[in-house]
C-alpha positions, 0 to 999 in steps of 0.5 A, a space after each residue: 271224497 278222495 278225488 275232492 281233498 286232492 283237488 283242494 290239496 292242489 288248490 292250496 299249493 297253486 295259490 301259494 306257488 303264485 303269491 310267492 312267485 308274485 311277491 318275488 317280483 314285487 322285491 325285485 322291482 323294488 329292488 333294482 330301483 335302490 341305487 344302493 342296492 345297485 351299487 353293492 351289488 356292482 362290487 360284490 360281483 367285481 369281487 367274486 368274479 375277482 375271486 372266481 377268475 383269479 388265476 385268469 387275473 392275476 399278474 402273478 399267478 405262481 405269487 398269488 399262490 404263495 412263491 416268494 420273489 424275494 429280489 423285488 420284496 416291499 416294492 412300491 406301487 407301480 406298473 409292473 405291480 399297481 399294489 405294490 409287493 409284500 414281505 416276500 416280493 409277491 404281487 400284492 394284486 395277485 395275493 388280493 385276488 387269490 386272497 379273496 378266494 379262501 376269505 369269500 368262501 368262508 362267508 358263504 360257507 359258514 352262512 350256508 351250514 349254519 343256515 342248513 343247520 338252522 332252518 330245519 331246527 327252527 321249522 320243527 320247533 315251531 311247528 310242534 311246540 311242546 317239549 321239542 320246542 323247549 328242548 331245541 330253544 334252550 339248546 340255542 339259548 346255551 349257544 347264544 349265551 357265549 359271544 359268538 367271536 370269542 366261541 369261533 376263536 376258542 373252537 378254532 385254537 382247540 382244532 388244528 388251524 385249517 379253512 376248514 376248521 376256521 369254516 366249521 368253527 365259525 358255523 357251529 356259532 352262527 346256526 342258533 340266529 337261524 333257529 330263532 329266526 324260522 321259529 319265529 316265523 313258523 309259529 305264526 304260520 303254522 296258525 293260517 287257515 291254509 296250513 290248518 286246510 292241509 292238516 283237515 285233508 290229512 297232508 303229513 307234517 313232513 310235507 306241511 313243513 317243506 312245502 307250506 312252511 320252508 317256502 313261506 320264511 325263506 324271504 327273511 332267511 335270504 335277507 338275514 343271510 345277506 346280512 351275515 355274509 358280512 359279519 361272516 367275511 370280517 369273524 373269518 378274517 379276525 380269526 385268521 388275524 391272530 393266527 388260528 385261520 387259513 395259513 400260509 402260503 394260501 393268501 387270505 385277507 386277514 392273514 395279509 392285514 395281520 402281517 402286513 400291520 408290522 409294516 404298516 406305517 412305511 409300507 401300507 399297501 400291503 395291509 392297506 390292500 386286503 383292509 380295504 377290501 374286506 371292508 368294500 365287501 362287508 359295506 356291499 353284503 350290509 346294503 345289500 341286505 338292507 336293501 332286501 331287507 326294504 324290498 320284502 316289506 310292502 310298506 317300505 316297497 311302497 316307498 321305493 316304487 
């Protein structure tokens, strides 16, 4: 009998392993015929490897990093600086590459904590209902009944102002949209006949959530968190904007938009450079998350293959 429920147990896992690898497929397929897609997927990676490579790239590595040139301050753009310089005489190039460092890695930072926060919570809320469910839902419900711009700014002016603070402030708002979402997922999947298969042959609700329910609602959550990348990029860069984000002298887009508005209408490359970048990234994260968004769906995939 034993030999006969590992036997189905394994049946389960492999039909499942092979219609997730299939419907992968099937996204991407539909995926890079998007010129969109194609497009914002094209800046993003021009971006990050900007960001990655910025000590490599940067005319002014030294600058990038903050040392002010004081000589050679609000020079225009030219040769030897293609975006100009700002308020200290730095390169505005190298201050933009260094700059999307710290404003890059809070997307994906705050994304992914609030993701790893959120995922699990909305897992076992909708897999075992009850008075969990009420508990951990009203919990979001507090969290979601405050705009979440005004409680990243409020968390961030009651800390000391840090990318680190900025990261963790920012996340402890965005994680209640995750909850809700694999929640929604979990309590209709937790109806399926192979998941009422696994509990008939005893597998534990432990393993039920991480191999047959995890594995089923990740394709929302990459497309959702494709999406928030953006809104994560532009409340980080709001944040430091008023001050209470990445300080000097790390660059940081926001940081540069807010002291470079002063200067803004003789001088606008300096704020001009990192406003245009913060929105060619927030435009490429949002069409990259639509374009996910049409390949996970079978009947807008119809229409794009």
């Amino acid at each position: 009998m034993t030999s006969v429920f590992s036997e189905v147990k394994t049946s389960i896992d492999e039909n499942l392993n092979v219609k997730h690898i299939s419907e992968l497929l099937l996204m991407w397929r539909a995926f890079r015929r998007d010129p969109f897609a194609l497009f914002s997927l094209v800046i993003l990676m021009f971006f990050i490897f900007g960001a990655i490579f910025a000590p490599l790239l940067a005319p002014f590595p030294d600058q990038g990093l903050g040392l002010p040139n004081v000589l050679e301050k609000f020079n225009p753009p030219s040769l030897a600086h293609p975006f100009g310089t700002d308020y200290l005489g730095r390169d505005v190039l190298s201050r933009v590459l260094y700059g999307g460092r710290s404003s890059l890695a809070i997307g994906f930072l705050v994304v992914a904590l609030a993701a790893l926060v959120g995922i699990p919570l909305g897992a076992i809320s909708g897999y075992y209902g009850g008075w969990i469910d009420n508990l951990m839902m009203r919990i979001t419900d507090i969290f979601l009944a405050f705009p979440p711009l005004l409680l990243a700014i409020a968390l961030a002016a009651a800390m000391e102002p840090s990318f680190t603070n900025t990261m963790l402030a920012i996340s402890f708002t965005w994680w209640p949209w995750y909850a809700r979402l694999v929640r929604a997922q979990t309590l209709s999947l937790r109806e399926r006949n192979y998941i009422e298969a696994a509990k008939c042959i005893g597998v534990p609700n432990w393993k039920i959530i991480t191999s047959h329910i995890l594995p089923n609602v990740m394709t929302p959550v990459m497309v959702q968190a494709t999406m928030d990348l953006g809104g994560a990029i532009l409340v980080g860069a709001a944040v430091s904007f008023i001050g209470l984000g990445v300080q000097p002298p790390t660059a940081d887009w926001g940081q540069m938009v807010s002291i470079g508005r002063i200067y803004f209408i003789e001088r606008p490359w300096y704020a001009g450079a990192a406003g245009i970048s913060i929105f060619l990234v927030s435009l490429a994260f949002n069409l990259l998350g639509d374009a996910m968004r049409d390949a996970a769906d079978p009947h807008t995939r119809r229409i794009v293959q």
